[in-house]
N, C-alpha and C positions, 0 to 999 in steps of 0.2 A: 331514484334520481342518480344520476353519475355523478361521480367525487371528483374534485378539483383536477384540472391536467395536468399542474407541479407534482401529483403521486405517480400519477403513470409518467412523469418524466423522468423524477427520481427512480422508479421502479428501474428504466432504462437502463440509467447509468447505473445502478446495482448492478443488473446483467449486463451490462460492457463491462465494468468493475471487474466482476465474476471471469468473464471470457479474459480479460487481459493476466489476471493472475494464473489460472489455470496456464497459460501460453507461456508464464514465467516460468513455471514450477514445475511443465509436463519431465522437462529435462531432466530434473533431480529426482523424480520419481522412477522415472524411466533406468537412470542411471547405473545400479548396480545390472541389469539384464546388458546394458549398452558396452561397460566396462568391458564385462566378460564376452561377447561377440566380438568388440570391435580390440580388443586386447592393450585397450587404451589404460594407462596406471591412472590411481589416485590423482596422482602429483598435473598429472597432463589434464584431466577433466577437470579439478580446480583451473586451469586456464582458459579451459570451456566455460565453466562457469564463468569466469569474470569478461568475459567478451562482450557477453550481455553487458555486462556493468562500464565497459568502455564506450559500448556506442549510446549508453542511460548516460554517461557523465560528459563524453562532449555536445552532444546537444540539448544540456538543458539548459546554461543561463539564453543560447541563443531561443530555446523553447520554451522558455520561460516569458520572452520579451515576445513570442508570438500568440502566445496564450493570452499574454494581456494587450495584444492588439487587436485577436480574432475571436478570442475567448471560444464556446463551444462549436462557433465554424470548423474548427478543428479539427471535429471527433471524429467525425466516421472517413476523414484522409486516414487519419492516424491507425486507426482500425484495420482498416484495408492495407495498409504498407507491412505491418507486423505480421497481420495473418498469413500475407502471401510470403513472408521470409518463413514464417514457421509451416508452413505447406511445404516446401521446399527443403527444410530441413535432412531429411532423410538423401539427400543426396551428399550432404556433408559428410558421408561416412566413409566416401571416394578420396574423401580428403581432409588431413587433421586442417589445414589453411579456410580450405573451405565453409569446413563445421564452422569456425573459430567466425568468417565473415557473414553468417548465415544472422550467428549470433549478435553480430555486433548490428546488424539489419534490427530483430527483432529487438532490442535494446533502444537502439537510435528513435525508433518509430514509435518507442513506449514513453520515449524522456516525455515529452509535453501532454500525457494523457490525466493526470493527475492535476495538476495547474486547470490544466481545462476544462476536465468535467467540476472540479473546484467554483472555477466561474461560472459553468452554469448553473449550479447549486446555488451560490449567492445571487443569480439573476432570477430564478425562478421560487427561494424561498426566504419566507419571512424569519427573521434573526431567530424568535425562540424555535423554531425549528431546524436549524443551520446545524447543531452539533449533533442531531440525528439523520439529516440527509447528508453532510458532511460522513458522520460515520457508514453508512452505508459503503462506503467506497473500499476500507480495512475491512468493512465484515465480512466484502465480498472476496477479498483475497483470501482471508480465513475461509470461506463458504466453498470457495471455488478450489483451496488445498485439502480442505475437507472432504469436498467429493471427489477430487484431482484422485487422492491416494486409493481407495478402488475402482474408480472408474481406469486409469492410466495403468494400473497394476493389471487389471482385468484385460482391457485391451492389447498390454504389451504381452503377457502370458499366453493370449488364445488367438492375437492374429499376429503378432511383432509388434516390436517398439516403431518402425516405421511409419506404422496404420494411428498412434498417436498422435501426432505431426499435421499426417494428413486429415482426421479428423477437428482438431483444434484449429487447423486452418479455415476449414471449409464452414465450419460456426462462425466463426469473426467476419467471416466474408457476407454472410448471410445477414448477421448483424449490423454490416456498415450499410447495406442498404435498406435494412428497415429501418435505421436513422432518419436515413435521408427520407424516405416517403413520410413516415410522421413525426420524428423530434425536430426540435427545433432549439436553437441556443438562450433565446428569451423569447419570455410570454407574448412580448408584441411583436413577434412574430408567426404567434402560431395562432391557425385560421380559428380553431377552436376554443379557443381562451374565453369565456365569457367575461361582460364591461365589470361583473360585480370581483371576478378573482384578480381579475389583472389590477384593477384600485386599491385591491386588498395586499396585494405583492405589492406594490409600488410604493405604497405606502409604508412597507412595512421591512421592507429588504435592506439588508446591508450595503452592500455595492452600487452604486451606481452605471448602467448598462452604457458603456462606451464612454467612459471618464478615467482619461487613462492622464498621470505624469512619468516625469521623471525618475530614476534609481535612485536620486539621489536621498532621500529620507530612509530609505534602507540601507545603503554602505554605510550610512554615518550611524548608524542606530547600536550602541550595545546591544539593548534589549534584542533586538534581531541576531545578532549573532552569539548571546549566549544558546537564544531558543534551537539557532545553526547548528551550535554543540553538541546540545543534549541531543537532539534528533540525529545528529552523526554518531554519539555512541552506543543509544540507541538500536542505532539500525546496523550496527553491527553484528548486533545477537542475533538477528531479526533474519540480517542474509544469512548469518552461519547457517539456521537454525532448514531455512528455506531451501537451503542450497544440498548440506551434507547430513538433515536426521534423516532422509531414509538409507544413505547406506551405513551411516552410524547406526541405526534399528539392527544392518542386516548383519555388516562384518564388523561391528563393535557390541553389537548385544547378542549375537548369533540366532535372532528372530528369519524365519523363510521370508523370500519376497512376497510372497500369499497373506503372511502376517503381518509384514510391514504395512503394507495397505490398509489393513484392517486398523492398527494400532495407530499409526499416522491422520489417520482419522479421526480417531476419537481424540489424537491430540491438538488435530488442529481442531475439532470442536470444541474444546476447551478455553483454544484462543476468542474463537466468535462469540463464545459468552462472556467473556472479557470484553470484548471490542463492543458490543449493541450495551451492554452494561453499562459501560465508560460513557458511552453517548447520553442513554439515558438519566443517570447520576447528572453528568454536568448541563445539561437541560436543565431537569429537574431544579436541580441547586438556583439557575438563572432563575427562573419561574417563580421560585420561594421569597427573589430578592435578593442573594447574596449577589456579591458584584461578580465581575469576570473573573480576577484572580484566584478568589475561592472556586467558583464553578469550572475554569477552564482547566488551572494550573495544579490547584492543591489533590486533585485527584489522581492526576498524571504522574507527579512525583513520587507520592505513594505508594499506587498502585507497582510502580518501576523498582522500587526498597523492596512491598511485598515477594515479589519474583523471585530475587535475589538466592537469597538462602532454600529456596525448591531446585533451580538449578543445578546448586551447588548440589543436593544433595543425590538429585536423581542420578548425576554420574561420578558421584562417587558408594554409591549404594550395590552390594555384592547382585542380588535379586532383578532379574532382569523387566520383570511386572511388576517390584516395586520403583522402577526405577519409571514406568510408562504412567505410574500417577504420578508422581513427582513433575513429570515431564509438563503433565495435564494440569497441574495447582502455578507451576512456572509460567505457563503460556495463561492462562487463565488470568493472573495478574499484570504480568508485563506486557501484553494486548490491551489491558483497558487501560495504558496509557493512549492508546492512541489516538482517543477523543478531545485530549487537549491537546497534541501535536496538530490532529486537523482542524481545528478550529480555533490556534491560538494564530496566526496569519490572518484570518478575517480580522478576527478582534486588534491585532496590532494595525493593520492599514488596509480595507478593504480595497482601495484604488490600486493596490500592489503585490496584489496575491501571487501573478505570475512571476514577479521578481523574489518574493519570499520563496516560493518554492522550490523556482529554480536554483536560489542560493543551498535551501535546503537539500535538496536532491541532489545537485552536485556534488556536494560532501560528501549525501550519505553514501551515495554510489561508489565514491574514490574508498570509503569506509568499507559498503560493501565488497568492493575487489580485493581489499586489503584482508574480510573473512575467508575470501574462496578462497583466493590462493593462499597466505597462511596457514589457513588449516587444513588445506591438503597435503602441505610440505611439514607439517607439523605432524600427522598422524607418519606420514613416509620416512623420516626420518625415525621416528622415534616410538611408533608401534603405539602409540597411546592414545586412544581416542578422548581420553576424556579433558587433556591439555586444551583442545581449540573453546571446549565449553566452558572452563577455569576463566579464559581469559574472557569472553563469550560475558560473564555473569560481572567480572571485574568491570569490563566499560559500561554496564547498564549500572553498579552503583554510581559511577561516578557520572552520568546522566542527568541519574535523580537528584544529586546535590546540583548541577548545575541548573538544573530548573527549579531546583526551591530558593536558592540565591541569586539567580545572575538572570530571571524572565520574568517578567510583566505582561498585563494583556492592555494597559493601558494603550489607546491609541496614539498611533505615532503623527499621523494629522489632524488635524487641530480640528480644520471645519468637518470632521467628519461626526465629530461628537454629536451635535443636536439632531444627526440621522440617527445615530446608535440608542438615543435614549428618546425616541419616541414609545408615545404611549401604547401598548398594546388594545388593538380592538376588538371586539367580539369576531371569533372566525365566520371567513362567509365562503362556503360551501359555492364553486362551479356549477 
């Protein structure tokens, strides 16, 4: 008998998940080969880098508000805009201006992909399942840097870094139109839903499908913008880590590009067991009866503490493979916060996910540009690679104190309670 169509939808947005991170990360992968060709410094490619993060940061609260007007109508425009900026890419090497607008494209096109496939997760899944299709979307960024780092290494080695670009394009292109033939943004809309699963979502789901207000219960909310916080210092480690460990791997551990790929791998595999971890723990926890706060938040926090002191020590450790587990027990923890990053916005206001995220994203984005470029002018200046990680490991404790004091999952609208604490009913199988 076939399985529910919310798994093949989620399965979906894993693989868009998957393709959008890949499309993030081919850059910094690529990057030490690209340096040396294009004879571009340190100091200049952190400003490549953060291009992305300029066109991620101004359009998200406007794509945040579009997210929560069109919800998963969204995904395969979005799709289709980034992949043809990153198709294109390889012409930006005629031009630093260029490069720099190529990026701000695939940036732009990526702000409101997270919010959206967000919405369609709460439209197509029932709450105790929410913090593991939710996590699906981090695992796939881990999934998709995990296989990024030899598949991108491989390709830029045996055809150019060019052929990267074009290949990552030409997958997301592919992908916006099997969207469109069979995803769909909710169950009642897709032709295939049967009466028994769609009653069973409907019943059962967080969000309400096209129940949209106003900002205003988010601007005013602490709660929301402590969560704003810790997600922005958060994600600072997060771009560093994204942006500059493979050529911190190359020209700060003196690993070949052949090994970086290899090593880069297994540490973002490190992260995805973190990340599906984190989802399942705070499932789990929901399931047993503990409330939100325990399930959503007290994992997050912890796990962010855990991290901490691996960090520290991976660069500051003489030993260049003792420093690639370290790297591995770091990511390992500080990833499986991020099941209660993605699923502490349902729990505070499912009617406002696009506005919470957007608030989030914008931060972390301005945060993000703040790692690229810092620490490229950081290592340039001052020869020290292990400076931008120092500081890297500093914002993620003070993260976790912000989300064990200053964040609730309590909801922030009122009538949304007696949806959230409906009875669970037996699954009913599609």
């Amino acid at each position: 008998m076939r399985g529910p169509i919310r798994y093949r939808i989620v399965g979906m947005v894993f693989l868009l998940a998957l393709i959008n991170h890949v499309d993030r990360a081919n850059i910094s992968i690529a990057a030490p080969v690209m340096i040396r060709e294009l004879g571009w410094d340190e100091a200049r490619f952190g400003i490549i880098f953060s291009a992305f993060l300029w066109g991620y940061t101004v359009i998200q609260l406007p794509g945040g508000y579009l997210a929560d007007r069109f919800g998963g109508r969204l995904i395969p425009w979005l799709c289709l805009g980034w992949s043809v900026a990153t198709l294109l890419t390889p012409f930006g090497a005629s031009s630093f201006f260029l490069m720099l607008g190529l990026r701000f494209l695939v940036g732009g096109f990526e702000a409101p992909i997270v919010p959206s496939m967000s919405i369609a997760n709460a439209a197509w899944v029932p709450r105790h399942e929410l913090a593991r299709a939710q996590t699906v979307i981090p695992a796939a960024l881990n999934a998709g840097i995990m296989l990024g780092y030899p598949l991108v290494t491989f390709v830029t080695l045996e055809l150019g870094w060019s052929w990267v670009f074009y290949l990552c394009g030409g997958i997301g292109i592919l992908w916006a139109f099997g969207w469109l033939w069979y995803g769909r943004s909710t169950p009642e809309e897709h032709p295939s839903v049967t009466p028994s699963e769609l009653a069973y979502i409907q019943a059962q789901r967080v969000r309400p499908v096209s129940e949209h207000t106003g900002w205003g219960p988010v601007v005013r909310s602490p709660r929301v913008w402590a969560l704003v916080g810790s997600y922005t210092l958060w994600v600072y480690t997060m771009w560093l880590m994204a942006a500059w460990l493979p050529t911190y791997l190359v020209r700060g551990r003196g690993f070949s590009v052949a090994e970086m790929g290899g090593f880069g791998g297994l540490i973002t595999g490190a992260a995805l067991v973190g990340t599906v971890s984190g989802g399942w723990l705070s499932d789990a926890l929901l399931r047993r009866g503990f409330g939100a706060d325990t399930a959503r938040r007290t994992p997050c926090f912890l796990g962010m503490l855990a991290g901490v002191p691996f960090l520290v020590a991976a660069v500051s450790v003489e030993s260049p493979w003792l420093c690639i587990v370290l790297l591995m027990g770091a990511r390992l923890f500080n990833d499986s916060a991020l099941a209660g990053f993605m699923s502490l916005p349902t729990e505070l206001s499912p009617r406002h996910l696009g506005a919470i995220w957007g608030c989030m994203s914008t931060f972390g984005s301005l945060s993000g540009m703040a790692a690229t470029i810092l620490s490229g002018f950081m290592v340039t200046a001052t020869g020290n690679w292990a400076l931008p990680f120092y500081t890297g490991a500093g914002a993620i404790l003070v993260a976790s104190l912000v989300m064990a004091v200053g964040v609730s999952a309590q909801p922030l609208v009122l009538d949304q309670v007696a949806k959230l604490q409906t009875v669970r009913p037996e699954p009913v199988e599609g």
